[in-house]
C-alpha positions in Angstrom: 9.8 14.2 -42.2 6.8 14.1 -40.1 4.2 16.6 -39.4 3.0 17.6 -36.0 0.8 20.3 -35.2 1.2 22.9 -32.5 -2.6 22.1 -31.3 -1.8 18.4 -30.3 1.3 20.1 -28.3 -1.3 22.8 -26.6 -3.8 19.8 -25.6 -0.8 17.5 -24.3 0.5 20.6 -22.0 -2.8 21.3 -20.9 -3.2 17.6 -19.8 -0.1 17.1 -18.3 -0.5 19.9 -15.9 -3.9 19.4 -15.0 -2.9 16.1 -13.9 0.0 16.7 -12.4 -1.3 19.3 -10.1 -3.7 16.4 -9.5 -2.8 13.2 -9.2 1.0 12.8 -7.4 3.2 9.5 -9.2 3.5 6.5 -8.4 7.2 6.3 -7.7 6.8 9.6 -5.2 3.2 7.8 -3.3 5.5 5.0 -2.8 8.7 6.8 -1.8 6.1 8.1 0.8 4.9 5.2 2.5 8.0 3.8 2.4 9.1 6.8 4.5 6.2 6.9 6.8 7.5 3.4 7.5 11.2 4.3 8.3 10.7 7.9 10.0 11.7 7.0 13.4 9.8 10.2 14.7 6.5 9.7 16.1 5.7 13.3 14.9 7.3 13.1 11.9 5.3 9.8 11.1 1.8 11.9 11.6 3.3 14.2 9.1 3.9 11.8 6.0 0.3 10.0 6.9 -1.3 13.6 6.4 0.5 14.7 3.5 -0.7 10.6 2.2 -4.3 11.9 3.3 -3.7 15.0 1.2 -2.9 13.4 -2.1 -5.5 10.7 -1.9 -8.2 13.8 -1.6 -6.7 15.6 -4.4 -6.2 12.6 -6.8 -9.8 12.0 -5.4 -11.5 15.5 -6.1 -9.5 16.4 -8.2 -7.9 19.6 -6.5 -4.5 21.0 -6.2 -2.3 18.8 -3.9 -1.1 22.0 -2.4 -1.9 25.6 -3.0 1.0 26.8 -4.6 0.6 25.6 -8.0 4.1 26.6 -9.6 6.0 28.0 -11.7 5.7 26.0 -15.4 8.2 24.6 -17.2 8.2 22.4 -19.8 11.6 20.6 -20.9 11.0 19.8 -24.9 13.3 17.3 -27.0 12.2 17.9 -30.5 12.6 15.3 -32.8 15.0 16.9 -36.0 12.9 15.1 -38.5 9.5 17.1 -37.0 7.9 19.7 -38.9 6.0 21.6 -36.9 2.7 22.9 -38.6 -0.8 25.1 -37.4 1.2 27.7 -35.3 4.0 28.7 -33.2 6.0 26.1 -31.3 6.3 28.1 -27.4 3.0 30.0 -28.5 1.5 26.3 -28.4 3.2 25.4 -25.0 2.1 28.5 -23.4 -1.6 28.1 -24.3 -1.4 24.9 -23.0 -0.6 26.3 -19.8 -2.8 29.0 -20.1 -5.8 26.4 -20.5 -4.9 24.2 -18.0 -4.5 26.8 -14.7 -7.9 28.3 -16.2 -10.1 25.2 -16.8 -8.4 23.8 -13.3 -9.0 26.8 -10.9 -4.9 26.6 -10.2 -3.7 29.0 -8.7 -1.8 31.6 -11.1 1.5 32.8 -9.4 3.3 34.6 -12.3 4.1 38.2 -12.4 5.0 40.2 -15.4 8.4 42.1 -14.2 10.4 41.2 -11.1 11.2 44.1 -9.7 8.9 47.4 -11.2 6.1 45.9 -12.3 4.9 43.1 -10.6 1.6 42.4 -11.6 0.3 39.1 -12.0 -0.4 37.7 -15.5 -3.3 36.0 -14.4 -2.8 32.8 -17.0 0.1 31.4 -15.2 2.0 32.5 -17.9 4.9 33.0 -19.3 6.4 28.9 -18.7 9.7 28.6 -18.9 10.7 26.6 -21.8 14.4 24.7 -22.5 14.7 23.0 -25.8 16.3 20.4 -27.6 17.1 18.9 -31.0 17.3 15.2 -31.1 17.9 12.4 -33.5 14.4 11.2 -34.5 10.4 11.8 -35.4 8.6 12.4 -32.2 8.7 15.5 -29.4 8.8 14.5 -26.3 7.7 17.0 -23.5 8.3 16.9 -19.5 6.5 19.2 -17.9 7.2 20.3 -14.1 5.0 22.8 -11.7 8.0 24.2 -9.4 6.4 25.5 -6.3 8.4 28.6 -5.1 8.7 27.6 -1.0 11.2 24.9 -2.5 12.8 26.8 -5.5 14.2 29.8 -3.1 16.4 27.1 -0.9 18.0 26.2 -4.3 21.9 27.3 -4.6 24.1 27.7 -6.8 28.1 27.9 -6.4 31.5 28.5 -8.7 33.8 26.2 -6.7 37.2 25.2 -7.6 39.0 22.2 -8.9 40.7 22.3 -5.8 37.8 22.1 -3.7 37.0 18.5 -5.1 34.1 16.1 -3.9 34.5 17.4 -0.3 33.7 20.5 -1.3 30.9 19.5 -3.3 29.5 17.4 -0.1 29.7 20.6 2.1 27.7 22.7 -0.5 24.7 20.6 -0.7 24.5 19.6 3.3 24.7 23.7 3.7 22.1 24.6 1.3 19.8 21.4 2.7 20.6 22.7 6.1 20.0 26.3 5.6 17.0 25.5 3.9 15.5 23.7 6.8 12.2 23.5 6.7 11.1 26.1 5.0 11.4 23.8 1.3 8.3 21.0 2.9 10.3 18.5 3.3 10.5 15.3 3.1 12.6 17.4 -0.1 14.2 16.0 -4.0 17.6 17.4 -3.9 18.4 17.9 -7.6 22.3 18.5 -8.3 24.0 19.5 -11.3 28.0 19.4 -11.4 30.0 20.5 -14.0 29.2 22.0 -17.5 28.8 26.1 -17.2 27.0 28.5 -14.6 23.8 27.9 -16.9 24.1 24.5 -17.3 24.6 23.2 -13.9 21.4 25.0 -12.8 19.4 23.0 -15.5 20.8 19.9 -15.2 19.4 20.4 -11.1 16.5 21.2 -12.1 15.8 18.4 -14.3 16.9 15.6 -11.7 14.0 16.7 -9.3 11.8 15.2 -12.3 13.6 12.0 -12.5 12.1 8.5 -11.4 12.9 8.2 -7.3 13.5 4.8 -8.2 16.5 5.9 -10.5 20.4 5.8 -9.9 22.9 7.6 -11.9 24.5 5.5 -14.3 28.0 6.3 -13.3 28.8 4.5 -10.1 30.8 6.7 -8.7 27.6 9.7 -9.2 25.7 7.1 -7.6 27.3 6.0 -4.6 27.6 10.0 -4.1 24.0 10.0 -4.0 23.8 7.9 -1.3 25.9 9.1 0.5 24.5 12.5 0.2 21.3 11.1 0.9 22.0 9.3 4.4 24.0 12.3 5.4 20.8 14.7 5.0 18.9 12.4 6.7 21.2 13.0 9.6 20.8 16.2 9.6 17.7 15.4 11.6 15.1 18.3 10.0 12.3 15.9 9.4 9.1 16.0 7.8 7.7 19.2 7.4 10.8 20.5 10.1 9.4 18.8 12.9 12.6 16.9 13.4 13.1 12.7 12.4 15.4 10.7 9.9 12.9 11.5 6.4 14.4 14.9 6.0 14.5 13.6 2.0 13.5 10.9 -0.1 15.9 11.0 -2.9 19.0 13.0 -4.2 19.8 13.1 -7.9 22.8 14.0 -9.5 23.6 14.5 -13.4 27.0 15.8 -14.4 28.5 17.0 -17.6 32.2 18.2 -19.0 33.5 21.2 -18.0 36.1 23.9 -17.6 39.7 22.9 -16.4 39.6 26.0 -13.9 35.4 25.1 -12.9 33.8 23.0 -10.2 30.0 24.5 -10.7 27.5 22.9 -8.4 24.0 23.9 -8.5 21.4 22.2 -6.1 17.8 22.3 -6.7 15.9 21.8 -3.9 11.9 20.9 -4.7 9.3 19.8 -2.3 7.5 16.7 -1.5 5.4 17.3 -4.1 7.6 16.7 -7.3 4.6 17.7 -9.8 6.1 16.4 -13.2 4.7 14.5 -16.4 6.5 13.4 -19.6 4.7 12.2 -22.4 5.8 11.9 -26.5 4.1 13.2 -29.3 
């Protein structure tokens, strides 16, 4: 058993989000020049060099790389051999949000009720937390700032067995295409297929804070990325929606078991700038 307390959680949120609203990865600055190289659109090559211009002044000053600082949300894999000690386990995660949009003048986007009362909590609180037990001594924590102009294209659909791969391809070229450019592209295209209604929507939302340098495992998943991938690129939205071939830089796909009578599909769209950090405690 080892003992970890909830202040070291608070002060690694508080990091990771201050430096993710920062400073953008290295995988994503490279998927970016790589694109500003391949965009065949003279317009949509002025595009990528601006938004490359944007992230070297806010890695630079440190300011936000784009005004709308996100929704939090923090995936946590929690070692079963951890005890926890000095507090409550969310309570810690949500101070460290709370002390990171403060101390970096972020923008705070959350409103208490959807619908009656919305009135902004004004710490960028609550984040949305999905746990895990796992094997082990350590926690690690991802944490993700979902910016909303990207999160309302996402889509999630109950298909059939019977509508098989094709009908899987047709739901995410929709959703991309409906989307437009209202998401900032160059977009992630996170998908989850299988497991429940729930479940695919997670497992979306977590590939949009995989490495862009990553494949799925399973070959199959992974030639259906590419696929995927080329064909959105053909759709011929561009950077920003001012039409070329960098509509999006990667898609990613995780898939689990499910129901004999299911075909879930959930696809997460999230803009150019994937804000994510993972570190372990």
């Amino acid at each position: 058993m080892r003992e970890i307390s909830t202040a070291s959680i608070t002060q690694t949120v508080r990091e990771m989000f201050l430096e993710l609203s920062y400073v953008g990865t290295r995988d994503l600055m490279a998927a970016l020049h790589d694109a500003k190289h391949r965009e065949e659109s003279p317009l949509g090559q002025l595009v990528l060099d601006q938004l490359l211009t944007n992230y070297e002044i806010a890695a630079t000053e440190r300011v936000a790389i784009c005004q709308d600082t996100g929704m939090s949300v923090v995936f946590a894999q929690i070692g079963q051999d951890v005890h926890m000690v000095g507090g409550d386990f969310e309570e810690s995660i949500q101070q460290g949000v709370r002390e990171a949009y403060t101390e970096g003048y972020l923008r705070k986007s959350i409103v208490r009720d959807p619908i009656f009362e919305r009135v902004n909590t004004g710490d960028n609180t609550p984040c949305v937390i999905h746990t895990r037990i796992v094997p082990g001594t350590q926690i690690t924590l991802t944490a993700l700032a979902k910016g909303f102009g990207s999160e309302n294209m996402s889509a999630l659909k109950m298909l059939v067995p019977a509508d098989g791969i094709e009908g899987v391809k047709r739901f995410v070229l929709d959703t991309v295409e409906a989307a437009g450019p209202n998401p900032c592209p160059p977009i992630i295209v996170g998908i989850g297929i299988g497991g429940s209604f729930e479940q695919s929507a997670v497992l979306a939302k977590e590939c949009t804070a995989l490495p862009l340098d990553q494949k799925n495992p399973d070959e199959r998943y992974a030639a259906l990325e590419d696929e995927l991938l080329e064909r959105i690129n053909a759709l011929g939205i561009g950077p920003s929606g001012t039409g070329g071939t960098m509509t999006a830089l990667k898609v990613h796909i995780r898939q689990a078991a499910t129901h004999i009578a299911g075909l879930p599909v959930a696809v997460n769209i999230c803009c150019h700038a994937a804000r994510h950090a993972t570190r372990t405690i």
